[in-house]
TIMI-2910 file (N, C-alpha, C, CB; in pm, 1 decimal, decimal comma, always signed):
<rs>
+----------+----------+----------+----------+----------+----------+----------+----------+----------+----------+----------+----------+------+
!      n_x !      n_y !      n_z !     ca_x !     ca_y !     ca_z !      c_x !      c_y !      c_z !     cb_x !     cb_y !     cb_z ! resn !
+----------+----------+----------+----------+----------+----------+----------+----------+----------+----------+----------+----------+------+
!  -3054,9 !   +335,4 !   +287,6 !  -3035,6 !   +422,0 !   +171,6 !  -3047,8 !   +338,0 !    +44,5 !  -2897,0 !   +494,1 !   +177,8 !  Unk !
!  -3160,2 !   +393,7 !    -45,0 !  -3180,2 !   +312,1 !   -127,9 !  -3082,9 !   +330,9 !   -274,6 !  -3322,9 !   +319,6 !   -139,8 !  Unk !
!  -3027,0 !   +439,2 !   -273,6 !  -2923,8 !   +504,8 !   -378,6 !  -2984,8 !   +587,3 !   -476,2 !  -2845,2 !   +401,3 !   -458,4 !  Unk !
!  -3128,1 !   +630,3 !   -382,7 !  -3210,7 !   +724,8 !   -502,8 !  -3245,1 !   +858,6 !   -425,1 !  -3375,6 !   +644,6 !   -567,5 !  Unk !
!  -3342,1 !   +953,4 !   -492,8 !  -3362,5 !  +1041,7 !   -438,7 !  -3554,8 !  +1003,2 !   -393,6 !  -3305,4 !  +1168,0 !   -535,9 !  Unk !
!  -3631,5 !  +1063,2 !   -275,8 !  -3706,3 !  +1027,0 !   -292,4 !  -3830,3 !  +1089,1 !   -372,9 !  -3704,8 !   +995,9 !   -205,1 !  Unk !
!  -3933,1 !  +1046,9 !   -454,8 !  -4028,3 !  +1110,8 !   -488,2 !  -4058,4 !  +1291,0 !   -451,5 !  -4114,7 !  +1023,5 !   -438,2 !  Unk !
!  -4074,5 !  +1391,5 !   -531,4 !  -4160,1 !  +1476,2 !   -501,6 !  -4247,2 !  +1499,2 !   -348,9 !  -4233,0 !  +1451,0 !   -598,9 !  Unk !
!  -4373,3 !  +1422,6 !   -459,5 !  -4484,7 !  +1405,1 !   -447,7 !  -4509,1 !  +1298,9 !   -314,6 !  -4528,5 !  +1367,8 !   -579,2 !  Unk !
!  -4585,1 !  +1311,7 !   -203,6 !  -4646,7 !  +1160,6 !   -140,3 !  -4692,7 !  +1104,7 !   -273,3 !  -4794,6 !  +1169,6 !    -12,1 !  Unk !
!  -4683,1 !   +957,0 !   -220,9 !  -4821,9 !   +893,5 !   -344,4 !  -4974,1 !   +849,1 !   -274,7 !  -4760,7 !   +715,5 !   -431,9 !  Unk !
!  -5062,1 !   +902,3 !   -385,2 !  -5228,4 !   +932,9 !   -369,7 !  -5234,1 !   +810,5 !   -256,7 !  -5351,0 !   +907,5 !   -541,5 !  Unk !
!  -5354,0 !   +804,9 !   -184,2 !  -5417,9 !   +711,0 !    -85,8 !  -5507,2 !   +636,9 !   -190,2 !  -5505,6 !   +787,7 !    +47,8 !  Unk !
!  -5499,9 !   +556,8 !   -148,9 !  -5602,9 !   +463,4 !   -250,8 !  -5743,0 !   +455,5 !   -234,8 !  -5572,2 !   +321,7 !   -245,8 !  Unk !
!  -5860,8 !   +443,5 !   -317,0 !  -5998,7 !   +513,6 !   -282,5 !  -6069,2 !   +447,4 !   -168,2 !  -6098,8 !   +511,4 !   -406,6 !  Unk !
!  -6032,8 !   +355,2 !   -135,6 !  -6061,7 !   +226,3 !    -62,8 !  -6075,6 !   +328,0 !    +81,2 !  -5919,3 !    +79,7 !    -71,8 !  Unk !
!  -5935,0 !   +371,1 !   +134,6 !  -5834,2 !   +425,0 !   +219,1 !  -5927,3 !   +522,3 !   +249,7 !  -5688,3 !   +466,9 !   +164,3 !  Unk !
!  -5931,2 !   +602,1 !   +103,9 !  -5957,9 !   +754,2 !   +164,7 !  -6113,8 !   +762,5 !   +190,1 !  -5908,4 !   +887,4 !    +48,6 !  Unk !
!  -6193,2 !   +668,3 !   +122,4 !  -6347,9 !   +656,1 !   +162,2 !  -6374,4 !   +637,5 !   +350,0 !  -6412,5 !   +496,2 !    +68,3 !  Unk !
!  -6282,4 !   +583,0 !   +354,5 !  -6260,6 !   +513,3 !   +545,3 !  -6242,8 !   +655,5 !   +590,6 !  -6081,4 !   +382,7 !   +604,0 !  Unk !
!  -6139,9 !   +704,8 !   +532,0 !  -6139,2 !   +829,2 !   +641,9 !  -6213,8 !   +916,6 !   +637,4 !  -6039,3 !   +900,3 !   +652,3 !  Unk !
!  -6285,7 !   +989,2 !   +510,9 !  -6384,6 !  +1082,2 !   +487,7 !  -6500,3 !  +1029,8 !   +568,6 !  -6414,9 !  +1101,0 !   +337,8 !  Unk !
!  -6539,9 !   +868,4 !   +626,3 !  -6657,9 !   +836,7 !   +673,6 !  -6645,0 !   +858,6 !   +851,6 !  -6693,1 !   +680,9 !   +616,8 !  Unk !
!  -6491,6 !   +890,9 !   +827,5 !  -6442,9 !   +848,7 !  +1028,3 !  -6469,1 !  +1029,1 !  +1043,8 !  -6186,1 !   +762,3 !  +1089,2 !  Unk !
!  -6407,8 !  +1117,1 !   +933,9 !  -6368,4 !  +1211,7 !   +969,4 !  -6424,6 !  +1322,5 !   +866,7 !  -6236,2 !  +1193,7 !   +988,7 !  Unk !
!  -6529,3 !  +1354,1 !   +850,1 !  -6620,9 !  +1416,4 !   +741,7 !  -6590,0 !  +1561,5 !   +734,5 !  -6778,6 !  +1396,6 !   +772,8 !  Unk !
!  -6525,0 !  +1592,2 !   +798,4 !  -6488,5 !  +1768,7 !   +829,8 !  -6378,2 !  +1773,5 !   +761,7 !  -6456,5 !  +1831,8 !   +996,9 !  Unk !
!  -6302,8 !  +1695,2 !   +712,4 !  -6151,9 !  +1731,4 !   +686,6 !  -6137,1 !  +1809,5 !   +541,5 !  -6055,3 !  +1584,4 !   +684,9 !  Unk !
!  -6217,1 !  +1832,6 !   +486,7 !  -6249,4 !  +1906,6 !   +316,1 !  -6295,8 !  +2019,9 !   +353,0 !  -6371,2 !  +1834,4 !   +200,7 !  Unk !
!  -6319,0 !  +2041,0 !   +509,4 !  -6386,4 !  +2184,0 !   +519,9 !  -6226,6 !  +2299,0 !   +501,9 !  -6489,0 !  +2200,3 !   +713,8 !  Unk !
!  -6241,4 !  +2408,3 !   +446,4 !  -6083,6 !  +2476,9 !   +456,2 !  -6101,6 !  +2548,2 !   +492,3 !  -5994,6 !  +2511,6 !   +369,6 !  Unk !
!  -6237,2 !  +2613,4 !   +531,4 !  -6287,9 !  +2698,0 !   +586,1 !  -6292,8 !  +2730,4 !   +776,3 !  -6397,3 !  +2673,9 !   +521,5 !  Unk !
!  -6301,2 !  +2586,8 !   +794,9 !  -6297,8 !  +2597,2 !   +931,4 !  -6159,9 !  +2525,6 !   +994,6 !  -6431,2 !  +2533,3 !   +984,6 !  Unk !
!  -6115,7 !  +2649,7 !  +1092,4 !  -5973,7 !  +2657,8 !  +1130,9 !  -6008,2 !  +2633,7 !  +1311,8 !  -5888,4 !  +2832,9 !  +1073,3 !  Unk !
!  -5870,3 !  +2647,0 !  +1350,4 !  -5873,9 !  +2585,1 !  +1541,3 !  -5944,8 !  +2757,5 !  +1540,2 !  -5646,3 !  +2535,6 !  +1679,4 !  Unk !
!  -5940,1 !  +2835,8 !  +1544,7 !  -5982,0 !  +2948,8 !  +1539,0 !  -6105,6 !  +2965,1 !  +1574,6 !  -5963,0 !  +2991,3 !  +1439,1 !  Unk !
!  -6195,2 !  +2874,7 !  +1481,5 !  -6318,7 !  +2883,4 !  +1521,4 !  -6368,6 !  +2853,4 !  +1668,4 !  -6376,4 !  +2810,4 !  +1440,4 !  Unk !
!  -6288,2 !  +2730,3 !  +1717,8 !  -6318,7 !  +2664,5 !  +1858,4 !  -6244,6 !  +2766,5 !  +2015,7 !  -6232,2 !  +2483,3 !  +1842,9 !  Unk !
!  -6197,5 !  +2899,3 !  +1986,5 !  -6081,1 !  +2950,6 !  +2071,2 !  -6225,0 !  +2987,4 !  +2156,0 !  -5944,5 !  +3088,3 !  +2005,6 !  Unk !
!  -6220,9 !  +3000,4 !  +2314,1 !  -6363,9 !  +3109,9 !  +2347,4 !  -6268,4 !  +3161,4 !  +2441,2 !  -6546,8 !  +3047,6 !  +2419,4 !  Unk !
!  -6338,7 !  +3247,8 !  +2453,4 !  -6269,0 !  +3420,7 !  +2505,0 !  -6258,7 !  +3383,5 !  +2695,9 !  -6438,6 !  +3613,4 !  +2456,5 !  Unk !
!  -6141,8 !  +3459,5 !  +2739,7 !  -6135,1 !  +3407,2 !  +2905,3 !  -6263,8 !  +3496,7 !  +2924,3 !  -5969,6 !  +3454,0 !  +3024,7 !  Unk !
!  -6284,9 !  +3466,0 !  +3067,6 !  -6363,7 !  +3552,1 !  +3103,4 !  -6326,7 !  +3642,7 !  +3242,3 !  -6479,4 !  +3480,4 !  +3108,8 !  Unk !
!  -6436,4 !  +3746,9 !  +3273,4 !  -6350,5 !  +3804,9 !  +3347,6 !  -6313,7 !  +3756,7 !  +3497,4 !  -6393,3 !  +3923,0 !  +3345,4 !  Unk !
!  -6190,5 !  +3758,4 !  +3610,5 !  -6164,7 !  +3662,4 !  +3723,3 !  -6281,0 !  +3699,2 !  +3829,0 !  -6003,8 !  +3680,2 !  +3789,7 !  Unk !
!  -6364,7 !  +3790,1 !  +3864,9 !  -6500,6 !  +3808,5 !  +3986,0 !  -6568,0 !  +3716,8 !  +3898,6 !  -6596,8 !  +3985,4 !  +4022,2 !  Unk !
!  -6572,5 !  +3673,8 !  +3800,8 !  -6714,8 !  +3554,9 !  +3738,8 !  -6808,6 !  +3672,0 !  +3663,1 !  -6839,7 !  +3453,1 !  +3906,7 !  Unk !
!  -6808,3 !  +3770,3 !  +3685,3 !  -6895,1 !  +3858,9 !  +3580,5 !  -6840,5 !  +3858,1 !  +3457,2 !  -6909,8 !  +4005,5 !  +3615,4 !  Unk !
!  -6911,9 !  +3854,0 !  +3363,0 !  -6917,1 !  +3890,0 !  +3228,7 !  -6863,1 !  +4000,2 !  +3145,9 !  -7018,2 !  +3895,7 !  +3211,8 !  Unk !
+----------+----------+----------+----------+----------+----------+----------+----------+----------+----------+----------+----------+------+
</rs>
């Protein structure tokens, strides 16, 4: 316990940091695409469609 309260805010990643991850992980700015997109439907138990 440092005898304070902590920050709000996280503090920013540094550009260094966040260039590494945007290059590991290029999808992460998408907001558009959710687990949602990846769900696929059961299918039916005889194996037909």
């Amino acid at each position: 316990m440092a005898g304070h309260r902590p920050p709000r805010r996280p503090k920013k990643r540094s550009r260094h940091v966040q260039k590494q991850l945007d290059s590991l992980f290029p999808g992460l700015w998408l907001t558009e695409v959710t687990a949602d997109f990846y769900k696929v439907p059961e299918s039916v138990e005889n194996g037909k469609r």
